[in-house]
PDB file of N, CA, C and O in Angstrom:
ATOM      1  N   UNK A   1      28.668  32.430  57.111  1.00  0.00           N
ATOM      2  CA  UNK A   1      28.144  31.099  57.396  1.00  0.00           C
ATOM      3  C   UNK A   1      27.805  30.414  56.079  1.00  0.00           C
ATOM      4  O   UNK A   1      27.319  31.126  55.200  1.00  0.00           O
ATOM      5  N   UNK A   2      27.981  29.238  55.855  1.00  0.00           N
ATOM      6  CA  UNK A   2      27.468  27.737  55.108  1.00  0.00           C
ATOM      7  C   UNK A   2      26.194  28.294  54.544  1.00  0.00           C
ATOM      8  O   UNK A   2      25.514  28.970  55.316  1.00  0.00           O
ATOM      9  N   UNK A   3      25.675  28.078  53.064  1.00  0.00           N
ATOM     10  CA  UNK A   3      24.866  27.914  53.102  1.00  0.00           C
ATOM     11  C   UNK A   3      23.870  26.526  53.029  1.00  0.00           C
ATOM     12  O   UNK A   3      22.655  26.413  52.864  1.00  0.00           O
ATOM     13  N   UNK A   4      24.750  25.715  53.192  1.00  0.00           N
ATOM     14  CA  UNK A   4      25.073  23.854  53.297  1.00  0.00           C
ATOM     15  C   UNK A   4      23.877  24.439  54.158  1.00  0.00           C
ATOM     16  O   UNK A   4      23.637  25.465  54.796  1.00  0.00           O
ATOM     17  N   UNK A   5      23.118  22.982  53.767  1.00  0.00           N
ATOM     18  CA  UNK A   5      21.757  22.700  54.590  1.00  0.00           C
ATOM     19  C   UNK A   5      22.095  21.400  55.649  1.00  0.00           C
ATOM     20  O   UNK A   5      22.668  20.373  55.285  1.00  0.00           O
ATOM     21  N   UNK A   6      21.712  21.614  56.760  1.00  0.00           N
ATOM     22  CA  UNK A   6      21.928  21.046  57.871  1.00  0.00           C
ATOM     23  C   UNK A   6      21.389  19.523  57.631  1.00  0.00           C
ATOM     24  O   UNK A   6      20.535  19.413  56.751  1.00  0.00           O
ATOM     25  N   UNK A   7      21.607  18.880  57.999  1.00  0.00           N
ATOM     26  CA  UNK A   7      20.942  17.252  57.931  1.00  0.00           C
ATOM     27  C   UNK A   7      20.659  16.416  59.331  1.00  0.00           C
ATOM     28  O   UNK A   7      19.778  15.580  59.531  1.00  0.00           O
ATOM     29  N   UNK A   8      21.866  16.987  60.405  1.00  0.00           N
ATOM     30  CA  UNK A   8      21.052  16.660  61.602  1.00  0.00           C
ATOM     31  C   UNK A   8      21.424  17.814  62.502  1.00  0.00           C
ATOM     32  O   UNK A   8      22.105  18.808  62.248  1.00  0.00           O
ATOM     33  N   UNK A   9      20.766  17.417  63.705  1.00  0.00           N
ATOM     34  CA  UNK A   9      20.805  18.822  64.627  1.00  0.00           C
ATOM     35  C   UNK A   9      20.593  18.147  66.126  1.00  0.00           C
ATOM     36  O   UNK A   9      19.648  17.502  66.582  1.00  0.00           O
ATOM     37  N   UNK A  10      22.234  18.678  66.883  1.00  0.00           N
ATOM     38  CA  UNK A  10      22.061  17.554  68.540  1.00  0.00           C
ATOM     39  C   UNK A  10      22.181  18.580  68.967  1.00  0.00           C
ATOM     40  O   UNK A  10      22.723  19.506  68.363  1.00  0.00           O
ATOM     41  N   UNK A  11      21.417  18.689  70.782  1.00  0.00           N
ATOM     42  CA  UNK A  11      21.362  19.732  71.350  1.00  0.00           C
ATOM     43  C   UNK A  11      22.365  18.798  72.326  1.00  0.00           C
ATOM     44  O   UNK A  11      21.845  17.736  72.667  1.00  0.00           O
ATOM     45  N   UNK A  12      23.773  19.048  72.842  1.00  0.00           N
ATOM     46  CA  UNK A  12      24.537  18.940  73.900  1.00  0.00           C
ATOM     47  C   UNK A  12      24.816  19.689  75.118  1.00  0.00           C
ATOM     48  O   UNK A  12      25.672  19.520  75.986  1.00  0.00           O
ATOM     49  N   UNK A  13      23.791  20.652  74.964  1.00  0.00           N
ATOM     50  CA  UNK A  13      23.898  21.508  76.254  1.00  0.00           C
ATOM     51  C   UNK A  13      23.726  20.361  78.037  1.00  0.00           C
ATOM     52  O   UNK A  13      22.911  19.499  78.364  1.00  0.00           O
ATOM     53  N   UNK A  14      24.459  20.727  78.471  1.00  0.00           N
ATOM     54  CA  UNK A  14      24.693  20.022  79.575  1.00  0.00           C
ATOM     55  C   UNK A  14      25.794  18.841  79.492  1.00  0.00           C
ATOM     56  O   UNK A  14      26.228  18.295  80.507  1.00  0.00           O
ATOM     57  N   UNK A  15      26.019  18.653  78.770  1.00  0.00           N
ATOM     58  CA  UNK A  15      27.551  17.161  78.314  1.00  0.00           C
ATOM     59  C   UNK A  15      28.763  18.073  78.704  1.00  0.00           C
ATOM     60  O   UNK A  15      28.703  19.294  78.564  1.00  0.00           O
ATOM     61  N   UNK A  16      29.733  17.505  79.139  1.00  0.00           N
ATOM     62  CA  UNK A  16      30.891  17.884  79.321  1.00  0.00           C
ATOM     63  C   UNK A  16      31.766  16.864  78.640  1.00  0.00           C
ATOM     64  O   UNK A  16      31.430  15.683  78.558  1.00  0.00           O
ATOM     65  N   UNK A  17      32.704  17.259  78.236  1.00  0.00           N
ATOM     66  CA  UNK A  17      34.127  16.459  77.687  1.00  0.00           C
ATOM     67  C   UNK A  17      34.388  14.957  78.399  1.00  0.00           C
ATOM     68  O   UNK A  17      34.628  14.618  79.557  1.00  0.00           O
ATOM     69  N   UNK A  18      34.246  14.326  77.311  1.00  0.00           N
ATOM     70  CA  UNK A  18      34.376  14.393  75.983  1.00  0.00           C
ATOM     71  C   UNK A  18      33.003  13.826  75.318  1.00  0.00           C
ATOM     72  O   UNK A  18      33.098  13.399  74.168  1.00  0.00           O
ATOM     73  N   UNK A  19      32.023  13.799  75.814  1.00  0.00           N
ATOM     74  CA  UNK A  19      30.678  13.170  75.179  1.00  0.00           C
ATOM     75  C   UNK A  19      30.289  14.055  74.318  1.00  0.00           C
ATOM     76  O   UNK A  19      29.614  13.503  73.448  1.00  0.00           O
ATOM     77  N   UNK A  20      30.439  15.587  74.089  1.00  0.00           N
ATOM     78  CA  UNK A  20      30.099  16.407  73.217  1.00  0.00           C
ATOM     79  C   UNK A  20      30.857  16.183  71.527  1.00  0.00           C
ATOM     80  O   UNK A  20      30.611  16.583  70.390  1.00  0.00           O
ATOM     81  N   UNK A  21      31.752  15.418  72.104  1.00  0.00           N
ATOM     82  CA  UNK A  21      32.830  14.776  70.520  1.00  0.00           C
ATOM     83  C   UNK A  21      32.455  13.523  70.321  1.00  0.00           C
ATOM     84  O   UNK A  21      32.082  13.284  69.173  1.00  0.00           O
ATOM     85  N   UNK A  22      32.435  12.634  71.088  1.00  0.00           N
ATOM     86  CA  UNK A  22      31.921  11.475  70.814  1.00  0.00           C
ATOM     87  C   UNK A  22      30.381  11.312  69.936  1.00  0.00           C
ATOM     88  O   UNK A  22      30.084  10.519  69.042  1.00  0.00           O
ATOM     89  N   UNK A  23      29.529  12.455  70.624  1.00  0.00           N
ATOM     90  CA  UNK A  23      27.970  12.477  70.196  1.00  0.00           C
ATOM     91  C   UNK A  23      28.208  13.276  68.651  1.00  0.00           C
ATOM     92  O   UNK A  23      27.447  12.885  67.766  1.00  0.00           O
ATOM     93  N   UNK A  24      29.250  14.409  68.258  1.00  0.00           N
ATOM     94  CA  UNK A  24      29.182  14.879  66.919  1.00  0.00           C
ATOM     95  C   UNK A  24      29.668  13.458  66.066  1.00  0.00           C
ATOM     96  O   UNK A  24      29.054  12.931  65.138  1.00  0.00           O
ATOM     97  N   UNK A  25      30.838  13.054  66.619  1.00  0.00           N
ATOM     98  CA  UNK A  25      31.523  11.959  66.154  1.00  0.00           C
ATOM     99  C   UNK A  25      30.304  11.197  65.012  1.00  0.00           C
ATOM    100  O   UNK A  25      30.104  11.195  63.797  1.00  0.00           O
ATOM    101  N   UNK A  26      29.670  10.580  66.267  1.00  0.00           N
ATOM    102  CA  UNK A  26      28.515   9.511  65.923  1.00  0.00           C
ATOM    103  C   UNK A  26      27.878  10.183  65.174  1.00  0.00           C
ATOM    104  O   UNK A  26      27.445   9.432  64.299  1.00  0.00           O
ATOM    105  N   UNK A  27      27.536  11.278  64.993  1.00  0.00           N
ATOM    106  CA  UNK A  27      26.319  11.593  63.924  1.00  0.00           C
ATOM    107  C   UNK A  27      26.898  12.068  62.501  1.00  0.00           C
ATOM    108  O   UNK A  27      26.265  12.022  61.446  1.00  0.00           O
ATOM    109  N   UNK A  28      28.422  12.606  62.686  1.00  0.00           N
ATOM    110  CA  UNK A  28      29.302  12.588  61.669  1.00  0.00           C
ATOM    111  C   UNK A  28      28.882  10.943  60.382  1.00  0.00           C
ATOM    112  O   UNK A  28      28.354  10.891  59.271  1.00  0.00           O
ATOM    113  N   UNK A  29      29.363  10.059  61.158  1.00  0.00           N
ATOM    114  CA  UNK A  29      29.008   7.953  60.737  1.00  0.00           C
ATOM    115  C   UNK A  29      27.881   8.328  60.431  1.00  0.00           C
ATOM    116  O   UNK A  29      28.178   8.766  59.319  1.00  0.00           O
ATOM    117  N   UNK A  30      26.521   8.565  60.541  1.00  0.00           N
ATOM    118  CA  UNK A  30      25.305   8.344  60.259  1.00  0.00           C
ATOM    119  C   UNK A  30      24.828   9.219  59.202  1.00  0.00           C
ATOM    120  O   UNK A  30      23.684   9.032  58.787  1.00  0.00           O
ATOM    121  N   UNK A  31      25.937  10.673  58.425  1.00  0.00           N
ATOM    122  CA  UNK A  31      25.022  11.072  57.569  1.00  0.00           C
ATOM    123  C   UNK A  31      26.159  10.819  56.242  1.00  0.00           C
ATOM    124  O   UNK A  31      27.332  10.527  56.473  1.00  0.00           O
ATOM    125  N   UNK A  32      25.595  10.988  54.788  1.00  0.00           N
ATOM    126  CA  UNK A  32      26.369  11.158  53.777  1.00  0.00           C
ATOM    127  C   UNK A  32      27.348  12.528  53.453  1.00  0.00           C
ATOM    128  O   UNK A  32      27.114  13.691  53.780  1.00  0.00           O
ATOM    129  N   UNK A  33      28.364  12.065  52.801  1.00  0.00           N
ATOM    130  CA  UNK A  33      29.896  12.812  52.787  1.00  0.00           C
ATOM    131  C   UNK A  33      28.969  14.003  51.955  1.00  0.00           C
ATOM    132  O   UNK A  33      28.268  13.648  51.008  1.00  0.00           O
ATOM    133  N   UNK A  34      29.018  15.378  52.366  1.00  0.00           N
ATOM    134  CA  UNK A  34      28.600  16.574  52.270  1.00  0.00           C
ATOM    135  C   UNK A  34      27.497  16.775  52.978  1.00  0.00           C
ATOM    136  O   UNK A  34      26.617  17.600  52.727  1.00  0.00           O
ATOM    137  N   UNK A  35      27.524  16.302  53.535  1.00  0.00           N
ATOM    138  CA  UNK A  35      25.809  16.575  54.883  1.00  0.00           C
ATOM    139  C   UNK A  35      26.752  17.539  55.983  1.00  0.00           C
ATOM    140  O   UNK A  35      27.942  17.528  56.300  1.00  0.00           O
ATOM    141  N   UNK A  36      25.879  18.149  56.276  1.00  0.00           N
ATOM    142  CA  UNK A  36      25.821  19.021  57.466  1.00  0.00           C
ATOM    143  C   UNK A  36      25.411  18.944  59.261  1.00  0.00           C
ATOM    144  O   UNK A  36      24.332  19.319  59.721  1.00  0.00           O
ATOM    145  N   UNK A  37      26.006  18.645  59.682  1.00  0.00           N
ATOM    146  CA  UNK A  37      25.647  18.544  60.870  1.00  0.00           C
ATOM    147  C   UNK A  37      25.874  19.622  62.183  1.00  0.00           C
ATOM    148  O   UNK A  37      27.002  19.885  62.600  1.00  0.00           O
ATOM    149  N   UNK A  38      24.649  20.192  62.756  1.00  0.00           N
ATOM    150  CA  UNK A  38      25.044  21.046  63.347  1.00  0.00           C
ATOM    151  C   UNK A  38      24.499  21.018  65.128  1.00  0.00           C
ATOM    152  O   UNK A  38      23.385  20.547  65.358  1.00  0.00           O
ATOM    153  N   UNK A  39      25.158  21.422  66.031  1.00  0.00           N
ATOM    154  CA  UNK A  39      25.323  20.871  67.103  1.00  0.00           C
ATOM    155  C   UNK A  39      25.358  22.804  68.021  1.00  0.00           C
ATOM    156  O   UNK A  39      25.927  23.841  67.678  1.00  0.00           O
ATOM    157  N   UNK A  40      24.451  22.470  69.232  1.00  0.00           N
ATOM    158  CA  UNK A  40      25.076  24.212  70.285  1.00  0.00           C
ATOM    159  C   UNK A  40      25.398  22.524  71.469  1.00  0.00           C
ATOM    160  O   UNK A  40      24.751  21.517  71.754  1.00  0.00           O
ATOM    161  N   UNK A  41      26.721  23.079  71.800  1.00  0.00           N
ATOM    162  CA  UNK A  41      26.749  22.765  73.188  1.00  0.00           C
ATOM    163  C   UNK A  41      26.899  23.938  74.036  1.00  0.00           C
ATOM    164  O   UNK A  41      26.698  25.068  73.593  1.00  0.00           O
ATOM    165  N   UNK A  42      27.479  23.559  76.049  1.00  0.00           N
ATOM    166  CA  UNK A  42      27.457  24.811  76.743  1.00  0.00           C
ATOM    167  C   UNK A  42      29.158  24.181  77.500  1.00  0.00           C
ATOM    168  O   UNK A  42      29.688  24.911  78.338  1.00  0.00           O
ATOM    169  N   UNK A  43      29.602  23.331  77.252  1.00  0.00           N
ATOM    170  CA  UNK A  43      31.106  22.830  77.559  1.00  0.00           C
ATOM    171  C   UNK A  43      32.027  23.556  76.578  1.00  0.00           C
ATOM    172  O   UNK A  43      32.250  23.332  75.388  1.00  0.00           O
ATOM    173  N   UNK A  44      32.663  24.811  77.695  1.00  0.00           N
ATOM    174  CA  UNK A  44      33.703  25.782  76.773  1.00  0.00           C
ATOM    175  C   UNK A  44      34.778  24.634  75.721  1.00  0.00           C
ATOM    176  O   UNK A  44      35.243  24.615  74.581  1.00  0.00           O
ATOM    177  N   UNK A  45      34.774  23.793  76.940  1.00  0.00           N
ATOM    178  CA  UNK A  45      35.915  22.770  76.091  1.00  0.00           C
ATOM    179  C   UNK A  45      35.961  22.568  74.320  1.00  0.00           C
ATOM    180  O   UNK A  45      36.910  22.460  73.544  1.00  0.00           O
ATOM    181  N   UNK A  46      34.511  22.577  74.118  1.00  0.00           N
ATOM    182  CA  UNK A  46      34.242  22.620  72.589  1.00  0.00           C
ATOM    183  C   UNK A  46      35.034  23.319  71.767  1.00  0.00           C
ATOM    184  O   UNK A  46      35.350  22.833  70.681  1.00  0.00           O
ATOM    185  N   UNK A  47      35.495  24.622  72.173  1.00  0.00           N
ATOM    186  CA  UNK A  47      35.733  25.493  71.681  1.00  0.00           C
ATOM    187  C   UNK A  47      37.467  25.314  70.981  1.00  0.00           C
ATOM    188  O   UNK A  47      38.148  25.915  70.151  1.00  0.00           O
ATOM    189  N   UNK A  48      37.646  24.016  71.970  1.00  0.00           N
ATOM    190  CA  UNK A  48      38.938  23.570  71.510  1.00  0.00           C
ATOM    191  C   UNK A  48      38.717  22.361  70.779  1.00  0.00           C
ATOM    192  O   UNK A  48      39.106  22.355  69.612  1.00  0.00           O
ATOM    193  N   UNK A  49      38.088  21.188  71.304  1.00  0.00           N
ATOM    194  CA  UNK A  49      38.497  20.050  71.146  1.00  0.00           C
ATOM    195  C   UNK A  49      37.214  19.908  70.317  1.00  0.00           C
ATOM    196  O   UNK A  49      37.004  18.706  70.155  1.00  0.00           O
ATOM    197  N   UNK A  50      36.252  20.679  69.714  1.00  0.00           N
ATOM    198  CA  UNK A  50      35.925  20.074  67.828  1.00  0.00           C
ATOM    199  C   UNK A  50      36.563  20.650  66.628  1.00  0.00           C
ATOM    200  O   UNK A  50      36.706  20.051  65.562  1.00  0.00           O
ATOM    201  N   UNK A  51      36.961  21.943  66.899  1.00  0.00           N
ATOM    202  CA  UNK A  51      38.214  21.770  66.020  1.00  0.00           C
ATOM    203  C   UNK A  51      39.581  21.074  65.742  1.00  0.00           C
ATOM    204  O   UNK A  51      40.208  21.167  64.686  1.00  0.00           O
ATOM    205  N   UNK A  52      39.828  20.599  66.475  1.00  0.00           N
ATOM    206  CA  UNK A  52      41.101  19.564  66.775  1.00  0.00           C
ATOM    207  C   UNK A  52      40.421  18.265  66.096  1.00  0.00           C
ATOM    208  O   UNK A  52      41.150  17.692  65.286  1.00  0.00           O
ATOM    209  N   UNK A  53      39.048  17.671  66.313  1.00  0.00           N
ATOM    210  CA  UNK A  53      38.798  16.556  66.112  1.00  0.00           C
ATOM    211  C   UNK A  53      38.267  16.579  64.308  1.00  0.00           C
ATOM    212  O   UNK A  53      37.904  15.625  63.620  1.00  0.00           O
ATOM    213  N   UNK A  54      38.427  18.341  63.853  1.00  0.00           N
ATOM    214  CA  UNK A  54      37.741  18.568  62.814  1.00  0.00           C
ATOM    215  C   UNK A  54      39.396  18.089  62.017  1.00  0.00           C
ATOM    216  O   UNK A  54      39.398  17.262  61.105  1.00  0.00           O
ATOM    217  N   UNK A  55      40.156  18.463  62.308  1.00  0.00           N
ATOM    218  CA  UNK A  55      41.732  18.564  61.849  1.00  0.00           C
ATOM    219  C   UNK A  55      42.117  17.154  61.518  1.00  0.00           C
ATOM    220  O   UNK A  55      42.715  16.806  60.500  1.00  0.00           O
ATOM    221  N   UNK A  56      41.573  16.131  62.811  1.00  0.00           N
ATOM    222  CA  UNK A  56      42.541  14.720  62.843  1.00  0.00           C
ATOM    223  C   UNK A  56      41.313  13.650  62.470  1.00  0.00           C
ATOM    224  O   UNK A  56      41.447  12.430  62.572  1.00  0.00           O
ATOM    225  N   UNK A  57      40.058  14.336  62.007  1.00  0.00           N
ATOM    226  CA  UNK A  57      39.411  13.437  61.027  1.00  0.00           C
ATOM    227  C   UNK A  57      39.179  14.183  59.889  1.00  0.00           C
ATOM    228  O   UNK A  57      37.992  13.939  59.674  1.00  0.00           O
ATOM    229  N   UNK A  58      39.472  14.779  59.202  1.00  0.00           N
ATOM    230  CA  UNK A  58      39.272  15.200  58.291  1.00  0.00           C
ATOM    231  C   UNK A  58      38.106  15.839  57.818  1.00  0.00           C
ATOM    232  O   UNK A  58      38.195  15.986  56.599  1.00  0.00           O
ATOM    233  N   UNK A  59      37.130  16.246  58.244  1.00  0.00           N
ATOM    234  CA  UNK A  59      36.231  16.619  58.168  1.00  0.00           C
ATOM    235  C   UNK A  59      36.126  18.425  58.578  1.00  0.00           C
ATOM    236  O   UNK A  59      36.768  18.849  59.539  1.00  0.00           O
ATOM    237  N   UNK A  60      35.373  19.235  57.844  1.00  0.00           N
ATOM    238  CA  UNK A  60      34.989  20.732  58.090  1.00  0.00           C
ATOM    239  C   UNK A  60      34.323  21.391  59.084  1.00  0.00           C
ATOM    240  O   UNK A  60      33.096  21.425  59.174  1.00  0.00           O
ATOM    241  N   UNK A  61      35.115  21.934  59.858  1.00  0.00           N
ATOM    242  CA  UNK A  61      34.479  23.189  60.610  1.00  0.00           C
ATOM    243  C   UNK A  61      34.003  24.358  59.918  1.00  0.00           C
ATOM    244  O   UNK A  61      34.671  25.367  59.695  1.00  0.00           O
ATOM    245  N   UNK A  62      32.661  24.131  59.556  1.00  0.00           N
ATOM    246  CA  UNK A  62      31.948  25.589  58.429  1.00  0.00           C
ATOM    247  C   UNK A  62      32.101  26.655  59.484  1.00  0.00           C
ATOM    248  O   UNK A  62      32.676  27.704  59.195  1.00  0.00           O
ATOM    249  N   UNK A  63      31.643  26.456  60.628  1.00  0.00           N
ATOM    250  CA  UNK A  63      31.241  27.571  61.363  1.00  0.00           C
ATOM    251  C   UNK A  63      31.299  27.536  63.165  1.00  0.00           C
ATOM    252  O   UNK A  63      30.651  26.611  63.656  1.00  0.00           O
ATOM    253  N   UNK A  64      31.744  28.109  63.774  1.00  0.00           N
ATOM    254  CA  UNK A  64      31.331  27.768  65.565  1.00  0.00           C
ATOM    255  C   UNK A  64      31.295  29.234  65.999  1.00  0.00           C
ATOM    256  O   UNK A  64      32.275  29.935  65.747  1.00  0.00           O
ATOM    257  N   UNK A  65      29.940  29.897  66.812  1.00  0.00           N
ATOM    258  CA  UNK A  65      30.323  30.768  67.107  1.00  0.00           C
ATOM    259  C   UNK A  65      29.591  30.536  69.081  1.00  0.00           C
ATOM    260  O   UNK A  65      29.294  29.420  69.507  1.00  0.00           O
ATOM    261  N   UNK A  66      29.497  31.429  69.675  1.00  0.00           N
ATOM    262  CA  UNK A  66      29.495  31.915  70.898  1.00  0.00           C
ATOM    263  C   UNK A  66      28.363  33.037  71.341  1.00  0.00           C
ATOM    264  O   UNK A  66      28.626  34.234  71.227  1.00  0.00           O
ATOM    265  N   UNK A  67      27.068  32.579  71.860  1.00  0.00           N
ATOM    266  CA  UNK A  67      26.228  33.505  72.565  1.00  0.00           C
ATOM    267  C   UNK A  67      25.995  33.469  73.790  1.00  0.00           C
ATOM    268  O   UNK A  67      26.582  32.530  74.328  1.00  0.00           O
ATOM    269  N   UNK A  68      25.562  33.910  74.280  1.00  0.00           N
ATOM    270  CA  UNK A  68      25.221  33.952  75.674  1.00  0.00           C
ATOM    271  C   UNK A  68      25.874  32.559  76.492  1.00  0.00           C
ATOM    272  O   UNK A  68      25.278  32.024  77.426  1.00  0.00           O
ATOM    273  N   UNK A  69      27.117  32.115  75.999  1.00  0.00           N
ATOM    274  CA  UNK A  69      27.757  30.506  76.957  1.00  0.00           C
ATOM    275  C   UNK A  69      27.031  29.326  75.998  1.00  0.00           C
ATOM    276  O   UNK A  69      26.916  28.152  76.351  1.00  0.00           O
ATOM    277  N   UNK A  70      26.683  29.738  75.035  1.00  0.00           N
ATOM    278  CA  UNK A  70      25.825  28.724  74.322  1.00  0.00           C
ATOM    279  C   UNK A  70      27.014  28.643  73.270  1.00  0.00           C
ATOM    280  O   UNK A  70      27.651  29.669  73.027  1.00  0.00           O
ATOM    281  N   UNK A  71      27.346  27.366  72.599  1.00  0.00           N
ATOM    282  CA  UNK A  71      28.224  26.964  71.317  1.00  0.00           C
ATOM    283  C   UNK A  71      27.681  26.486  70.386  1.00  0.00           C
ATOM    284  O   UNK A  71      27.223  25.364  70.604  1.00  0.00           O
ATOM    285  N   UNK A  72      27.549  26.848  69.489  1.00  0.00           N
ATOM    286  CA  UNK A  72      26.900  26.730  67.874  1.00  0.00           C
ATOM    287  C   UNK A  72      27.718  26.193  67.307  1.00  0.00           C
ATOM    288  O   UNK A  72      28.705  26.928  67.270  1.00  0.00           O
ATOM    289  N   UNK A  73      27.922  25.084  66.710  1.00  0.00           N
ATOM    290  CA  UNK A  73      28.786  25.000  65.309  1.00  0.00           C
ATOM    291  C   UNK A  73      28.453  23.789  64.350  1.00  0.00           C
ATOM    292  O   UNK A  73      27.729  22.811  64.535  1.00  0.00           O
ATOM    293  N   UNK A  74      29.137  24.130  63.379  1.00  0.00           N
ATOM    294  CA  UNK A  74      28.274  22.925  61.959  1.00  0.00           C
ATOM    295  C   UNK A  74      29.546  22.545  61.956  1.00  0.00           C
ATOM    296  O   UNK A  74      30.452  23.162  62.516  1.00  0.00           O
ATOM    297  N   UNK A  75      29.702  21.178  61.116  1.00  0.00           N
ATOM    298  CA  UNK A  75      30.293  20.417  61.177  1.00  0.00           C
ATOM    299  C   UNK A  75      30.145  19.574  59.789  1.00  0.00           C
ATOM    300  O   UNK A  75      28.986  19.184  59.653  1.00  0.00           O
ATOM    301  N   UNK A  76      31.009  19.189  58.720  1.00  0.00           N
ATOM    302  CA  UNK A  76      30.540  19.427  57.544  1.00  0.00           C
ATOM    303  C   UNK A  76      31.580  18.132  57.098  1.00  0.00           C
ATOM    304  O   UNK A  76      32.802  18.163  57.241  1.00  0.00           O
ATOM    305  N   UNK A  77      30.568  16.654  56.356  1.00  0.00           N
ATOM    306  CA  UNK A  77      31.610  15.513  56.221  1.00  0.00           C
ATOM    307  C   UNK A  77      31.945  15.680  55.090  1.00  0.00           C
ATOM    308  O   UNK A  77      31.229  15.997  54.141  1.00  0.00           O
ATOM    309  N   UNK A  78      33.388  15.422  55.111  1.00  0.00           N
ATOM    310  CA  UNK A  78      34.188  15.396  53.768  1.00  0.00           C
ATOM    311  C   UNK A  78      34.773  13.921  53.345  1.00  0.00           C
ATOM    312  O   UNK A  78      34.949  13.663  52.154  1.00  0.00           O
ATOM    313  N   UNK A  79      35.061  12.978  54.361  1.00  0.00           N
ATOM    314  CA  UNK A  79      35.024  11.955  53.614  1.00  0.00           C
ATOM    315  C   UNK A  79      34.430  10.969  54.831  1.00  0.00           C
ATOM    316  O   UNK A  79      34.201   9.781  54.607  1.00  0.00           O
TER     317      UNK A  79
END
């Protein structure tokens, strides 16, 4: 894991697709290029579609992992 320090932190547990991308999206716009943003949702969908959205905006997937149905992952702006 990152040792990048987090800058914001959304809890999406309960959102389903696609508001869980839209809501990283938005907080992606609101911090400066090397900020950290880190997000658990509980929509497996995540598991696909923020890496995909990490790919076609350019921006870093540091980390996503999987506990108990819970989704963790940081999210890291590059430009």
């Amino acid at each position: 894991m990152s040792t990048d320090s987090v800058e914001k932190v959304l809890d999406l547990k309960g959102l389903l697709c696609p508001i869980p991308v839209v809501k990283i999206s938005n907080a992606i716009k609101e911090v400066e290029v090397g900020a950290v943003v880190e997000a658990t949702a509980t929509d497996p969908g995540v598991m696909m579609d923020i890496p995909a959205w990490c790919a076609s905006t350019g921006n870093e997937l540091e980390s996503m992992e999987e506990a108990d149905s819970v989704f963790t992952f940081r999210v890291k702006k590059l430009k």
